[in-house]
matplotlib code that plots the C-alpha trace (Angstrom):
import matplotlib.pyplot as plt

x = [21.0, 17.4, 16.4, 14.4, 16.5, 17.4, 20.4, 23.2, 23.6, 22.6, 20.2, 16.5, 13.2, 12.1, 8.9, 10.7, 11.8, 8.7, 6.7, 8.5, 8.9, 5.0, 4.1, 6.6, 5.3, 1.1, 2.4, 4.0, 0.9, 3.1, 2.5, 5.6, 8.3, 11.9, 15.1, 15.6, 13.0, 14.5, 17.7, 16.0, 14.2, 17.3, 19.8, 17.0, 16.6, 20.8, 20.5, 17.9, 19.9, 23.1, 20.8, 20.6, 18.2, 15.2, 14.6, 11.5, 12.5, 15.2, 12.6, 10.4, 13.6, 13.9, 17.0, 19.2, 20.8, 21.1, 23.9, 24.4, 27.7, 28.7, 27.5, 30.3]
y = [172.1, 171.5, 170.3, 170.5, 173.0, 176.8, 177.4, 177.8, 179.9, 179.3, 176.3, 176.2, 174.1, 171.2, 173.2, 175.3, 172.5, 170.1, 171.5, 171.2, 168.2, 167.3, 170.4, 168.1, 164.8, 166.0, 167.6, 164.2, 162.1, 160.4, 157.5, 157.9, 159.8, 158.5, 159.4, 160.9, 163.2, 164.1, 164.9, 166.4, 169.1, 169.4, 170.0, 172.8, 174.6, 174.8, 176.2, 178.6, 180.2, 180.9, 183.2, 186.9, 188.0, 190.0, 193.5, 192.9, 190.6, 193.6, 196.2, 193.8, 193.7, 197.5, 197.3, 194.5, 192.8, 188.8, 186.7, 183.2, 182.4, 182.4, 184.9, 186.0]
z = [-8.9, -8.1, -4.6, -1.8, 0.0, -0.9, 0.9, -1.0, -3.8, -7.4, -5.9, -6.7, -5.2, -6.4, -7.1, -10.3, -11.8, -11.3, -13.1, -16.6, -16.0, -16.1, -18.5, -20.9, -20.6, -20.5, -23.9, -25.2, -23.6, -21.9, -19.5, -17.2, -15.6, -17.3, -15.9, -19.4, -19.1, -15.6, -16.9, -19.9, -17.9, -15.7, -18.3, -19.7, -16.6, -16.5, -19.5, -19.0, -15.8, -18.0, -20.6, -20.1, -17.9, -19.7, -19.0, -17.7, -14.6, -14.1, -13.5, -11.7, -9.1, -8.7, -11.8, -10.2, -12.4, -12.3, -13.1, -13.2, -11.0, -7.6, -5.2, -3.6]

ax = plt.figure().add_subplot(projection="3d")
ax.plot(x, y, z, "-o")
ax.set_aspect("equal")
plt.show()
């Protein structure tokens, strides 16, 4: 879930999710911000946390290995 808060696990900023939301609609010229495209970008970003996480951002993060789920 995407708020303005941080504190619980698996829950971004505002601020990650913003700015798909305007990269998509400056790409589509459009005029305005629709709940659709809200729930658009939101639904992406779900997506995005369930795929594997590249080797890359692993060995950025000293090898840990990220998982979408609870933190327990």
């Amino acid at each position: 879930m995407a708020t303005g808060r941080s504190d619980y696990p698996n829950q971004i900023n505002n601020v990650l999710g913003f700015p798909f939301i305007f990269r998509g609609a400056l790409d589509v010229r459009a005029t305005k911000i629709t709940e659709g495209m809200k729930m658009a970008a939101a639904k992406s970003l779900a997506a995005l946390a369930r795929e594997s996480v590249p080797d890359v951002v692993k060995r950025a993060y000293d090898g840990k290995d990220f998982s979408f789920g609870r933190i327990i």
